[in-house]
Phi, psi and omega in degrees: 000158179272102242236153207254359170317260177343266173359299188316315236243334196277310198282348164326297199285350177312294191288320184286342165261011177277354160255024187199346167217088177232088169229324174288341179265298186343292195275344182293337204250344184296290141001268165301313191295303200283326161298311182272321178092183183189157199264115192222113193217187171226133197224162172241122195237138162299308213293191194281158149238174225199143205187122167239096180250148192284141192274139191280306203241218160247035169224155197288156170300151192232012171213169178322286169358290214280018192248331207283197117017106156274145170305133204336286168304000188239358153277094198247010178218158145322102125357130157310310214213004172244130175295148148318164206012017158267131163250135174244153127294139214205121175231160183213150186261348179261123187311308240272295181239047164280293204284339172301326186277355176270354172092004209270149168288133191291120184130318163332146156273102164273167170225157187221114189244160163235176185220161132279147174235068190321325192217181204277145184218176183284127206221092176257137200239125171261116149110059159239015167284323187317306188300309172328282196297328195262338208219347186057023150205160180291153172270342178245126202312344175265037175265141177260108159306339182307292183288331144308332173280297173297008187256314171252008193286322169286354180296188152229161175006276185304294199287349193282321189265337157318310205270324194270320186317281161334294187314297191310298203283343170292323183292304155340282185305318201271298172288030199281138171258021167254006184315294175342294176306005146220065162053018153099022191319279224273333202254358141316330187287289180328293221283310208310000000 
């Protein structure tokens, strides 16, 4: 049987190697998804997504394009979930922490853009099997319970609380706001 040991002993070395060793959180993190999973489908979402950047100078942007995506070539540090030169979109279906992951500093010019999403996209969503199981509902709005239930249905008992346990601490690690102090290793790791 599977023991809440491991889990424990895994997410140690996770903390204790995110400034310095990361071929131990790479695998260590690796690991964990693949022995447990994590909920990972393509949805279709109606409601806004939501996007916020901090203004490059002290005048406002002056066209959309500069709302989007930064460009490739115009990325120069690390990410939550980006690599130097990757460009992402980075959406929140909620305003609040679209402005919260930018950081801005008071004085700063912010813009708050919104989106339509039109076609089906990719979708890993972290600690709502936990939330489920724990509140009986999910937090992003296109999760099916139906389908949280066929995700664990094979488990028992004991790995079921193992897979909800993984999910909160994964989610943890992805929304860590100290992420930053060791260059976004783990949650850079976490998003692959």
């Amino acid at each position: 049987s599977i023991q809440l040991l491991p889990i424990h002993r895994q997410l140690e070395l996770i903390r204790g190697a995110q400034f310095s060793i990361p071929q131990v959180v790479q695998s260590s993190l690796r690991e964990l998804i693949q022995h447990y999973g994590v909920i990972d489908y393509t949805t279709r979402y109606e409601g806004p997504i939501y996007r916020a950047r901090v203004s490059e100078g002290p005048m406002p942007f002056k066209n959309i394009e500069e709302l989007g995506a930064i460009p490739s070539k115009k990325v120069n540090r690390r990410g939550r979930c980006n690599d130097i030169g990757e460009s992402i979109f980075y959406g929140c279906y909620r305003h609040d922490p679209a402005l919260s992951e930018i950081e801005a500093k008071i004085g700063q010019r912010v813009h708050i853009s919104e989106y339509k999403i039109n076609s089906p996209f990719r979708i890993i969503v972290l600690g709502d099997m936990y939330s489920f199981n724990r509140c009986g509902n999910a937090t992003f709005p296109t999760i099916d319970p139906v389908m949280l239930h066929k995700m664990t249905a094979h488990l028992t008992d004991e790995q079921k609380v193992m897979a909800y346990h993984l999910d909160a601490q994964l989610a943890r690690i992805l929304g860590d706001p100290n992420a930053r102090s060791s260059n976004y290793l783990t949650t850079l790791t976490l998003s692959r």
